[in-house]
C-alpha positions as CSV (number, residue, x, y, z in Angstrom):
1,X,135.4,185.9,135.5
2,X,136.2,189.3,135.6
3,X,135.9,189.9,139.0
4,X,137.9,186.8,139.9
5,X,140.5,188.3,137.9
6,X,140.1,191.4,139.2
7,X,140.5,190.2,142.9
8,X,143.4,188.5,142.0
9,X,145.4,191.4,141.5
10,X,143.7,193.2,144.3
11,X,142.3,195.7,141.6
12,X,145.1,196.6,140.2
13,X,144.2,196.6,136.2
14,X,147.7,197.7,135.1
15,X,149.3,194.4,136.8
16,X,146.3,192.7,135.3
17,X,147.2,194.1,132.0
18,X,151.1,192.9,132.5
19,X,149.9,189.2,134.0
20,X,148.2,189.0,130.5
21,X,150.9,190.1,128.4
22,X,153.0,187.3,129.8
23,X,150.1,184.6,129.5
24,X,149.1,186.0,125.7
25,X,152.9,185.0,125.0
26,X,153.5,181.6,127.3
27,X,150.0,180.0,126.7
28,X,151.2,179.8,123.2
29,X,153.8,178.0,123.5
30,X,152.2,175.9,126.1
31,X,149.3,175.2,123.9
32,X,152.1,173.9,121.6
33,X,153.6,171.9,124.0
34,X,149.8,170.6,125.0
35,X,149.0,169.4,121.6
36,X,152.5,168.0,120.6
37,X,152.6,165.9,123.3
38,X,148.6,164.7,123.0
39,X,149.8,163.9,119.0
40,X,153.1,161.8,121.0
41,X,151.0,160.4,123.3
42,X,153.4,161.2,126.0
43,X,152.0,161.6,129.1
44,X,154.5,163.0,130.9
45,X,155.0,166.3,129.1
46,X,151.3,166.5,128.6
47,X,150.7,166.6,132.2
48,X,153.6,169.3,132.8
49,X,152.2,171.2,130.0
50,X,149.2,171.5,131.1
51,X,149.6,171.9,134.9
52,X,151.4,175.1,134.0
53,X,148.7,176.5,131.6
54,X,145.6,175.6,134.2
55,X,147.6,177.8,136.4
56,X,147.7,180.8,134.2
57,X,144.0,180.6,133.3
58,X,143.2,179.7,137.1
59,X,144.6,183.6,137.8
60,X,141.9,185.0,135.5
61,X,138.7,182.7,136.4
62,X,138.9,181.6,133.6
63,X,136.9,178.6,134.5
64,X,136.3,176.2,131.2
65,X,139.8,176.8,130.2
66,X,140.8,175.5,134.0
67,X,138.5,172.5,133.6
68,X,140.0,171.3,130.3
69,X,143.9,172.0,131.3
70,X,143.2,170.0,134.3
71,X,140.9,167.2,132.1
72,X,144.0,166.6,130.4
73,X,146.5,167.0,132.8
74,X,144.8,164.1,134.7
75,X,145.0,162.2,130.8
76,X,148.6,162.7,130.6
77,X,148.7,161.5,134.6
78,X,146.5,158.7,133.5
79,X,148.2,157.7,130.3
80,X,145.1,158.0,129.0
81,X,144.5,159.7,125.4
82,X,141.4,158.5,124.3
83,X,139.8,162.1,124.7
84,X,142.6,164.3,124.3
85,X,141.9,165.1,120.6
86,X,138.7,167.1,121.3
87,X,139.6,168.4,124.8
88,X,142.7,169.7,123.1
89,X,140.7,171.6,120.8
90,X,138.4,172.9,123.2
91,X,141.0,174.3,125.6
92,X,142.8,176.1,122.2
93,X,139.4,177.2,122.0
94,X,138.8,178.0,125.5
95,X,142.1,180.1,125.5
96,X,141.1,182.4,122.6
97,X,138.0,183.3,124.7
98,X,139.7,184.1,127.0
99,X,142.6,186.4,125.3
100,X,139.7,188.0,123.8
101,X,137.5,188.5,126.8
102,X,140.7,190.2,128.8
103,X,141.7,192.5,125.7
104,X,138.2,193.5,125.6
105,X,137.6,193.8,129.4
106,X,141.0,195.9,129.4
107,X,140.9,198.2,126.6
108,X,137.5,199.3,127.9
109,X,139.1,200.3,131.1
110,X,141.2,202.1,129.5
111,X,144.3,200.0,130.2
112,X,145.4,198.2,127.0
């Protein structure tokens, strides 16, 4: 949601730009963390994990990614794995979208 994204940083593409530098190297490594600790079956890291990450793709409207962070955050809560496979791969998913719809949305602005 580009205008979600947009409000978020009151306008201002250049912090938008900088907010997605950070996320393009965290949600990595959180996505990492996400599907380690679905393979584990630890609940514990997967909800940390994940409520981190939903925050990063809630500053960008990102709004499927959101959903699925918080589908499996509530898993990890829940103890419960028996989904956590596929909604895995659709927030990994989910997150590419996304890095791709922001370096689009950015380098035509002019920004990136």
């Amino acid at each position: 949601d580009r205008a979600a994204a947009l409000d978020r940083v009151e306008g201002d593409r250049e912090l938008l730009q900088k907010m997605f530098a950070l996320f393009s190297k965290q949600s990595q490594k959180l996505l990492g963390e996400i599907r380690d600790a679905s393979d584990r079956r630890d609940g514990q890291a997967l909800e940390r994990a994940c409520h981190k990450l939903k925050g990063s793709v809630g500053n960008f409207g990102a709004h499927e990614a959101f959903a699925a962070a918080l589908r499996l955050e509530v898993m990890g809560r829940e103890v419960d794995f028996a989904q956590s496979e596929e909604t895995c791969t659709k927030l990994e998913k989910d997150v590419v979208c996304l890095g791709r719809a922001l370096t689009e949305f950015l380098t035509l602005d002019g920004v990136a």
